[in-house]
C-alpha positions as CSV (number, residue, x, y, z in Angstrom):
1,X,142.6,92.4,100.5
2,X,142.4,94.3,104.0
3,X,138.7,95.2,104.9
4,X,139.9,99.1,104.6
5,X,140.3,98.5,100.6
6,X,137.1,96.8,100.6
7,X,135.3,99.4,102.4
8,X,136.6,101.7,99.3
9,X,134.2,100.3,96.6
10,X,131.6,102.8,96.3
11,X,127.6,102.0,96.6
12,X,124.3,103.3,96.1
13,X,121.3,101.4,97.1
14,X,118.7,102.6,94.4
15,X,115.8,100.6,96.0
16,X,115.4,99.7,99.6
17,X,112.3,99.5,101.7
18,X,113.1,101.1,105.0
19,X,109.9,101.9,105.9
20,X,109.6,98.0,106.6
21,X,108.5,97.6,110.5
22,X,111.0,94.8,110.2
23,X,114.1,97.0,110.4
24,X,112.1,98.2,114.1
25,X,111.9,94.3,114.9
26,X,108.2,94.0,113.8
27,X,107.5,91.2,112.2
28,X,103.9,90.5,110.8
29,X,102.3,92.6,113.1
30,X,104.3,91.2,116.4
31,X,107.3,92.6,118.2
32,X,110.1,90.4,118.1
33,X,113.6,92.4,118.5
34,X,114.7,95.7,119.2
35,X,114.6,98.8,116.7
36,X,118.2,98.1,115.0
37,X,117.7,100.4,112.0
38,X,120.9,102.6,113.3
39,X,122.9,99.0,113.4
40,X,122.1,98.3,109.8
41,X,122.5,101.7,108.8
42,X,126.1,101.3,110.5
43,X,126.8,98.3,109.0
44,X,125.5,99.5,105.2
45,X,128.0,102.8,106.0
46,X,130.8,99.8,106.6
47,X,130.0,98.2,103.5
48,X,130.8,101.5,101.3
49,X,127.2,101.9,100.8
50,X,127.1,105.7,100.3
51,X,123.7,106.9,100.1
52,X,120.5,105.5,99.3
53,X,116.7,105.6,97.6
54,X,113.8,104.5,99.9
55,X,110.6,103.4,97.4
56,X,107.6,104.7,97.7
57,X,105.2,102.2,97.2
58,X,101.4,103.6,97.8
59,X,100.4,107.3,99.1
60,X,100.7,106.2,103.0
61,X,104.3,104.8,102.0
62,X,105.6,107.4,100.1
63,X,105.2,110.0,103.0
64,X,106.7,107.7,105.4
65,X,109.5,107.3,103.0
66,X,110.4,110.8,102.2
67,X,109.9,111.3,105.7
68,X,112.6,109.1,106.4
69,X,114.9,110.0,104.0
70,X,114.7,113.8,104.9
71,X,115.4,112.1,108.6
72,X,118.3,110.1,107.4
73,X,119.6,112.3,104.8
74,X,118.9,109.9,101.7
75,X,116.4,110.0,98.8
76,X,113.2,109.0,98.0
77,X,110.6,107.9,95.5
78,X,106.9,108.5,95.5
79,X,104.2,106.7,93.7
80,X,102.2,103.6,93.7
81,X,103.1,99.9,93.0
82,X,101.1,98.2,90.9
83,X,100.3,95.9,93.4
84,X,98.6,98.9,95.2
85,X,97.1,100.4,92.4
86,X,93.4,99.8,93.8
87,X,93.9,102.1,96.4
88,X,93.5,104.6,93.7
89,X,89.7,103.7,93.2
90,X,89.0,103.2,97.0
91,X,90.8,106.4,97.5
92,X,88.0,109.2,99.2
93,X,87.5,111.0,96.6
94,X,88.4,108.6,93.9
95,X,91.3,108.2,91.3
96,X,92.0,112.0,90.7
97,X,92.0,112.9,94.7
98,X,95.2,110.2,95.2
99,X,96.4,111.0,92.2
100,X,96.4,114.7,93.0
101,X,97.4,113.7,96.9
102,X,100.9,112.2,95.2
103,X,101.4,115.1,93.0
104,X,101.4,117.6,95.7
105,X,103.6,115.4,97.8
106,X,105.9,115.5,94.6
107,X,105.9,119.4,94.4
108,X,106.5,119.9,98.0
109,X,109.3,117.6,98.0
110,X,111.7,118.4,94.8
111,X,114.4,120.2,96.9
112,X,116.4,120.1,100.5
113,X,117.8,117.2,102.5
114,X,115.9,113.8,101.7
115,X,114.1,114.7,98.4
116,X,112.0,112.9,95.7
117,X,114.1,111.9,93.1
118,X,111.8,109.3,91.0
119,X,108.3,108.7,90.2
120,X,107.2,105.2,91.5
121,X,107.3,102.7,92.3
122,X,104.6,101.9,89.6
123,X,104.1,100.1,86.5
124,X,102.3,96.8,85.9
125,X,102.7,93.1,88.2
126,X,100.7,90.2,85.9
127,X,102.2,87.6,88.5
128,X,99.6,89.3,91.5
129,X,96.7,89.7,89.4
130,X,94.3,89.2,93.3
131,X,95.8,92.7,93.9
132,X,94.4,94.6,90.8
133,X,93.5,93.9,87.5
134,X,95.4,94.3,84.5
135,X,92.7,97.3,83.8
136,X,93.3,98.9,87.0
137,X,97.1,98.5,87.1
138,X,97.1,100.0,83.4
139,X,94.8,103.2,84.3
140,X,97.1,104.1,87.1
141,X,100.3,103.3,85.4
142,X,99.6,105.9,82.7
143,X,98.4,108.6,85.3
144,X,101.5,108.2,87.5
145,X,103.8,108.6,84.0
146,X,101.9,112.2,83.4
147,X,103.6,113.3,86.9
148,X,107.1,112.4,85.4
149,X,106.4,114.5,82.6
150,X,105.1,117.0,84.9
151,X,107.7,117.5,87.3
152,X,110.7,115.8,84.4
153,X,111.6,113.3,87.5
154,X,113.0,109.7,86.6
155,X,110.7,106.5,86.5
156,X,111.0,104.0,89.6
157,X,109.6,101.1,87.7
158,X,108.3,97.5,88.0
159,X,107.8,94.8,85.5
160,X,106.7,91.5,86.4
161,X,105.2,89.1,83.6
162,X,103.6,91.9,81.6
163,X,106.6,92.8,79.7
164,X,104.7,93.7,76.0
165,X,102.4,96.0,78.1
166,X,104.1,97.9,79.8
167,X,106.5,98.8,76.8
168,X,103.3,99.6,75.1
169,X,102.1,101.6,77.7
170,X,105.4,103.6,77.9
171,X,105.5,103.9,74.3
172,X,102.3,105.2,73.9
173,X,102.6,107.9,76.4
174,X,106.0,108.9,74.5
175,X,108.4,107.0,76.4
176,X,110.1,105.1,73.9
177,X,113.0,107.0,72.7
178,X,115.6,108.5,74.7
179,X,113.6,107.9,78.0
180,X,110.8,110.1,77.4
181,X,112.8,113.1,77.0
182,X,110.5,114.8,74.3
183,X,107.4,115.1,76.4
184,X,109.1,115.9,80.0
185,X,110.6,112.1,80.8
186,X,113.9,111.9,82.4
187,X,114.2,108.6,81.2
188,X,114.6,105.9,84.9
189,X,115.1,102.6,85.5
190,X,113.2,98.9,85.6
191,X,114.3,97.6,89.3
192,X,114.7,94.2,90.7
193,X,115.1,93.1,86.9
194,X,114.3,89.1,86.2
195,X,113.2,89.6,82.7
196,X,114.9,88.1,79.0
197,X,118.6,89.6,77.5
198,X,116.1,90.2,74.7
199,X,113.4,93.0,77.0
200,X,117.0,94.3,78.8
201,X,118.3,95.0,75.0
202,X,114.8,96.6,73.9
203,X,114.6,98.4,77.8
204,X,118.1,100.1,77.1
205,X,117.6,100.9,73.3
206,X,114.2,102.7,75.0
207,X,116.3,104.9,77.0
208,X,116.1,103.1,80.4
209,X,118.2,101.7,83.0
210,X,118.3,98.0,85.0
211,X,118.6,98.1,88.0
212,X,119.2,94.2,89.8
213,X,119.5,92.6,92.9
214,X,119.2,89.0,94.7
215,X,116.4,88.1,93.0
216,X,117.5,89.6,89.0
217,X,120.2,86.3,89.9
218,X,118.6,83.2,91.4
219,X,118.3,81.1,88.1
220,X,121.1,80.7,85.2
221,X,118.5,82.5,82.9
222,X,118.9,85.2,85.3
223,X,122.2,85.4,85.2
224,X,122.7,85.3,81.2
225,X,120.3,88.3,81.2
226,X,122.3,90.2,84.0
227,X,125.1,89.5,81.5
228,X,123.5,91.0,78.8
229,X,123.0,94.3,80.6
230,X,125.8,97.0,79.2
231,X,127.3,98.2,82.3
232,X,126.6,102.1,80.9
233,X,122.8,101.3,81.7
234,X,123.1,99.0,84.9
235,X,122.2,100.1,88.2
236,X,122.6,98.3,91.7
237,X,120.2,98.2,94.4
238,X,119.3,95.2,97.4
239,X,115.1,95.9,97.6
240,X,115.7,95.1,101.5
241,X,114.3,93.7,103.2
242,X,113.4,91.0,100.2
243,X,115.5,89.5,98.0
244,X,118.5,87.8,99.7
245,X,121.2,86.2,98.0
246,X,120.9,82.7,99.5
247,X,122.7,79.5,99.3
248,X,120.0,78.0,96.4
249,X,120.7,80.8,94.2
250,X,122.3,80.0,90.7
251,X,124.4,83.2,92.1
252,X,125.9,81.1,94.6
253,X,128.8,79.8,92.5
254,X,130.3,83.1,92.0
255,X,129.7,84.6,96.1
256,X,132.0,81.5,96.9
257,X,135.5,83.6,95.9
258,X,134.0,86.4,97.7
259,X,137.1,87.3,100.1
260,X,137.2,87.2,103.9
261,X,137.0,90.5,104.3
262,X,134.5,91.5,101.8
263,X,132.1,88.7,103.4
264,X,132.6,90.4,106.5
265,X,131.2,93.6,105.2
266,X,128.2,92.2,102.6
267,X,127.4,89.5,104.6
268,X,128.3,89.9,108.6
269,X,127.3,86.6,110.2
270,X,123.6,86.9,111.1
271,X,120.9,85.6,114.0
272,X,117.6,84.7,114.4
273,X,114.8,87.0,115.3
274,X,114.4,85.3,118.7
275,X,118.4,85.0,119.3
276,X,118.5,89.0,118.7
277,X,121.8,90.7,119.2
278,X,122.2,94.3,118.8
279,X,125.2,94.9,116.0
280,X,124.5,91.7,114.5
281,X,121.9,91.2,111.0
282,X,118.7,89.4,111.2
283,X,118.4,86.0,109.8
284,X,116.4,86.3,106.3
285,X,116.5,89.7,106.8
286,X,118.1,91.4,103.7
287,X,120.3,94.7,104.1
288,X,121.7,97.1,102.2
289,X,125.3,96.0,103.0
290,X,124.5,93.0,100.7
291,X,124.6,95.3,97.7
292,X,127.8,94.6,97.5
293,X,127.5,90.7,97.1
294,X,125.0,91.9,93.8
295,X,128.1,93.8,92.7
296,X,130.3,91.1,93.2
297,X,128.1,88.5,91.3
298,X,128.2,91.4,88.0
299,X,131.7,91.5,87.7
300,X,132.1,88.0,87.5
301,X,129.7,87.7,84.5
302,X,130.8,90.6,83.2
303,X,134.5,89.8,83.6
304,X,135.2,93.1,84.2
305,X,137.5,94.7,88.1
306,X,135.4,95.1,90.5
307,X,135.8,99.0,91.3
308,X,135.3,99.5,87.5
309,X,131.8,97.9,87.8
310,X,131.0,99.9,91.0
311,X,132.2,103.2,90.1
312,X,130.1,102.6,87.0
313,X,127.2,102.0,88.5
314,X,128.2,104.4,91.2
315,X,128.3,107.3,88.1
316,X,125.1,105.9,86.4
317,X,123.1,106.3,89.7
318,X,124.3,110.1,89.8
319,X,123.6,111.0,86.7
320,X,120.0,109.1,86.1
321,X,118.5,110.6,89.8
322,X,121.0,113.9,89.9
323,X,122.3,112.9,93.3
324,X,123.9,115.8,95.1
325,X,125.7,113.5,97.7
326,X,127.8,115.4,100.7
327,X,131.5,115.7,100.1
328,X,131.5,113.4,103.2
329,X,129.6,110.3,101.0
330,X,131.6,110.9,97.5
């Protein structure tokens, strides 16, 4: 396979973090490298990745991010993680100011070059309960799913060990058949997936999409749910700079017939921060070019080409977030 035919597959990052200092060599607070975001932007373009969806993950982040995207010409989300959720009570002016803050960045962002295509990230994390409370994270949850109704965007959402919640919670507020379509929903999707086959069949039967990435396939119980997950419904995304495929990864067995020239392009030989070289990835850094090892990974356990899986999820990213992509990225 020549590294032209490989740079044909076809990707959409649905969830990457480029509002990460790390991808401007800030690391915790301390300089350590150069601003390479236009290297790894270069090297995602190489890859086939074709566009992409920077979360929003608080009020602060979500401006930043559709900033960026409007700058970059990509997408955006905008909402809260449930992590963040207490920002909502600290917020000056309380609950309904932020909540009221995100809504008018939502309506001033629905159209032109770099626009909100999603409501979130939000939903509920029971594995940071320091963060917020299962209370909190529920309040603000539910007031985040009244702007999808509102402005009929997708859901951006996050599930971590609080599975029977948060299908309650969508349920309740009238997400549970055909992805909310009946009071406003647009359905979405539940990103960086490491749940049970068993919450992806009910998830999908609900109307929603998966979404997964490094981390939806360290363990082998991660990878018999990724192969539970009809390819209709499945979405593909990297959640840069976290969750790298790496060599301790139950997905490990399958990266190893990755060819030479695909390697190349999701997983270009990489340095240490203090080693820096311009053109070349960071090490433990994770990029968008690896979406392509994610890919790679589901059409082994799917058992199904590799172009059919991409151009799949490709078409399911379109027509979920109703992408208008330039003729130049189709």
């Amino acid at each position: 396979m020549s590294a032209d035919t490989a740079a044909a597959y076809r990707y959409i990052d649905v969830g990457v973090n480029l509002t990460d200092p790390v991808f401007r060599g800030t690391y915790h607070g301390k300089k350590k490298h150069d601003d390479d975001m236009n290297s790894m932007l270069e090297r995602a373009r190489n890859a086939g990745v074709k566009s992409m969806i920077i979360t929003g993950t608080s009020l602060q982040e979500s401006g930043h991010a559709l900033r960026l995207a409007q700058e970059l010409g990509f997408f955006c989300t905008i909402g809260c993680h449930p992590t963040r959720a207490a920002e909502f009570d600290r917020f000056k002016g309380g609950p309904d100011a932020y909540l009221l803050a995100l809504d008018k960045l939502i309506a001033n962002s629905l159209h032109g070059k770099g626009r909100a295509v999603a409501i979130g990230e939000c939903g509920l994390d029971y594995d940071r309960l320091h963060f917020a409370t299962p209370e909190v994270q529920q309040k603000h949850f539910r007031s985040q799913l009244s702007l999808a109704k509102k402005y009929h965007l997708p859901l951006f959402l996050h599930s971590r060990a609080a599975h029977a919640d948060f299908v309650k919670i969508l349920r309740e507020e009238g997400f549970g058949v055909d992805g909310g379509i009946a009071v406003g929903g647009k359905g979405g999707v539940v990103h960086s997936f490491t749940g049970s086959p068993e919450e992806v069949a009910e998830l999908i039967d609900m109307g929603f999409y998966i979404s997964v990435n490094g981390c939806s396939l360290k363990t082998e119980e991660n990878l018999q749910t990724a192969k539970a997950i009809r390819s209709d419904r499945l979405l593909l995304e990297t959640d840069a700079p976290w969750c790298s495929m790496t060599g301790g990864h139950a997905s490990k067995q399958y990266l190893a017939s990755l060819s030479p020239s695909l390697k190349e392009l999701y997983f270009p030989p990489s340095t240490k921060p203090e080693n820096f070289a311009l053109g070349k990835p960071v090490k433990g850094r994770n990029e968008p070019s690896a979406v392509g090892g994610v890919a790679w990974v589901i059409h082994k356990l799917h058992d199904i080409p590799l172009e059919t899986l991409t151009e799949t999820a490709f078409k399911n990213t379109i027509d979920l977030f109703g992408l208008d992509l330039d003729e130049d990225n189709i």
